[in-house]
C-alpha positions, 0 to 999 in steps of 0.5 A, a space after each residue: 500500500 503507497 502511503 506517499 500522501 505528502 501529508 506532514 507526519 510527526 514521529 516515526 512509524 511503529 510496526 506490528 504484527 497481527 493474524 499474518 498482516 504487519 500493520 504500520 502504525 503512521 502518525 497523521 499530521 495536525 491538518 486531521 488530528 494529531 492524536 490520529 493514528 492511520 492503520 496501513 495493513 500489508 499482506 505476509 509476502 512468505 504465504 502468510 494470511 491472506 490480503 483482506 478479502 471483505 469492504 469491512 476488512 479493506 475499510 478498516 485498513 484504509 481509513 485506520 477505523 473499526 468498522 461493525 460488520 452488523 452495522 451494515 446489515 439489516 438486524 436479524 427479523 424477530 418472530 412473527 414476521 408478516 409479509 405486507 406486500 401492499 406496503 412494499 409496493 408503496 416503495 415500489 411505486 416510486 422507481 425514480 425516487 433518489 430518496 425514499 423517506 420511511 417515517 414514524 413512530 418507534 414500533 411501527 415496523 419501518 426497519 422490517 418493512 425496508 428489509 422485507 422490500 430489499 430481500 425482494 427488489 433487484 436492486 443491489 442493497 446496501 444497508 447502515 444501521 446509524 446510531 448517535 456516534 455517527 454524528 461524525 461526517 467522516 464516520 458517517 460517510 465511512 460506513 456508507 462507502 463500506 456499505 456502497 461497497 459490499 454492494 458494488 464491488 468494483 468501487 475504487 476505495 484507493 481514491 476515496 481514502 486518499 480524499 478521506 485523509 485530504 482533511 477537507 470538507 466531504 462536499 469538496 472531496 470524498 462525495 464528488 469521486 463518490 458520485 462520479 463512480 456512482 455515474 458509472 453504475 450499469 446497476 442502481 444500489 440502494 443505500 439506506 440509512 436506518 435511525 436516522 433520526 439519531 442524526 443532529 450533526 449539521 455537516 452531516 445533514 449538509 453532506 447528504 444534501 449535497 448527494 442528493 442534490 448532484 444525484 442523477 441515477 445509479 443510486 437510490 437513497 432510503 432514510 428509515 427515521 422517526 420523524 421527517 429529517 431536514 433534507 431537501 424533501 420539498 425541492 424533491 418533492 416538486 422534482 417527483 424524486 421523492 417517495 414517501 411512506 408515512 405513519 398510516 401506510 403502516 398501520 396494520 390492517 386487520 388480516 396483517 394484525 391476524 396474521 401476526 397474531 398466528 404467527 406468535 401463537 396466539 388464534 384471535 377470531 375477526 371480532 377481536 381482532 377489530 378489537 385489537 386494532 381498535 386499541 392499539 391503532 394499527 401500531 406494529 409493536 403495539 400489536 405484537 407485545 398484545 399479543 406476547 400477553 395473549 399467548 397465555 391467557 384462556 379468556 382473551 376478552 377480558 385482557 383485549 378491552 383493558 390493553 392500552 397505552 399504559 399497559 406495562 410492556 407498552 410503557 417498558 419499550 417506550 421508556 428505552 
């Protein structure tokens, strides 16, 4: 690997050796953080381990951090699992959206629903699992283009990590090469960025802005959030660029809610069933932790018409 980066270095280098690779430890100058050690791994030349295989692997090399392989994966379904195909097809409504944005409340089966639609899309899926460390642009960014990456293995991270260690503003170095590679696609990547609504770091709202607004094809953007993040929805909106789903396309209805509550075990006729949608509201998980109660109890009646917002498991998950 040629770190030739005419970037000026304090100290000297220290070698280490680990699993087959020596990794050169190189102090990187004032203009990033002088504290900041790149990671620079090398592959044994006598047959030794292999060189790194995975974008993960080349990712924590090139840009000197541990990336979380499950942060750029979909978390594992939980039992219960219901297709809802006509939800999914709001997001295939939209094929020239460069961003979806899915939002609502927490519990209302945003992150299952975009899982459910990559598993059974053409596209290529990229996935980011964000949480509040991620109010970095260099961290954020890092782990879109290990996720871009998994993707579409043909990306050129040499160029992009040599941009990342630029110090310079991603709008002014590491997205521009980014979208240009993107151009070059024959295929679309979706990339999503799930909880997004842990983001308040403006120079991250900025940078995707920035994607956005140069996007032309080769890449569709899905936000997984809370609540509608502060991104150009509006000027994309007008463009019909924008695809959306909201809070009332993701009430369950009633053969969704019976269909989860066989799949937890629990056999609900139609009446109770309209009965418990009527006291959750169609909320997925308000529905689901229902009818983790019900599985055990002989008369569901009694429980159905007392089952509300203030039940235990109800303000237990809200309360996390």
């Amino acid at each position: 690997v040629d770190v030739e980066l005419g970037i000026a270095q304090a100290g000297a280098r220290r070698r280490v050796l680990d699993g087959g690779h020596t990794h050169e430890l190189w102090p990187v100058g004032a203009r990033i953080a002088s504290d900041v050690h790149l990671l620079v791994t090398f592959p044994q030349r006598d047959g030794g381990g292999s060189a790194v295989g995975t974008s993960t692997g080349r990712m924590d090399s090139l840009f000197g951090a541990r990336l979380l392989a499950t942060k750029l994966r979909p978390p594992r379904p939980r039992p219960g699992i219901v297709a809802r195909p006509r939800v999914v097809e709001r997001l295939r409504d939209t094929p020239e959206a460069l961003l979806t944005v899915v939002q609502a409340p927490a519990g209302s089966g945003k992150t299952t629903l975009v899982a459910q639609w990559l598993e059974e899309t053409d596209h290529a899926g990229a996935w980011v699992s964000l949480d509040a460390d991620d109010n970095d642009p260099a961290r954020f960014w890092s782990y879109a283009v290990a996720a871009v990456a998994d993707a579409q293995p043909g990306l050129d991270l040499d160029e992009l990590f040599a941009l990342r260690l630029s110090g310079l503003d991603p709008r002014e170095s590491v997205l521009p090469a980014l979208l240009n590679q993107i151009d070059a696609f024959e295929e679309t990547v979706v990339l999503v960025f799930d909880d997004y609504h842990v983001i308040d770091h403006q120079g991250v709202h900025d940078s995707l802005e920035f994607l956005l607004d140069h996007l032309e094809g080769g890449l569709r953007v899905v936000v997984v959030s809370r609540h509608a993040p502060p991104l150009p929805l509006p000027r994309l909106r007008a463009r019909g660029r924008l695809g959306e789903v909201g809070p009332t396309d993701l009430r369950f209805e009633a053969h969704e809610a019976g269909a989860m509550m066989g799949g937890i075990g629990v056999d609900l006729g139609t009446g109770a069933v309209e009965r418990l949608l009527e006291r959750t509201e169609g909320w997925g998980a308000g529905l689901y932790l229902a009818g983790l109660s019900l599985r055990d109890r002989p008369d569901p009646g009694d429980f159905l018409e007392t089952f509300g917002g203030d039940h235990r498991q109800i303000v237990d998950y809200l309360g996390e």
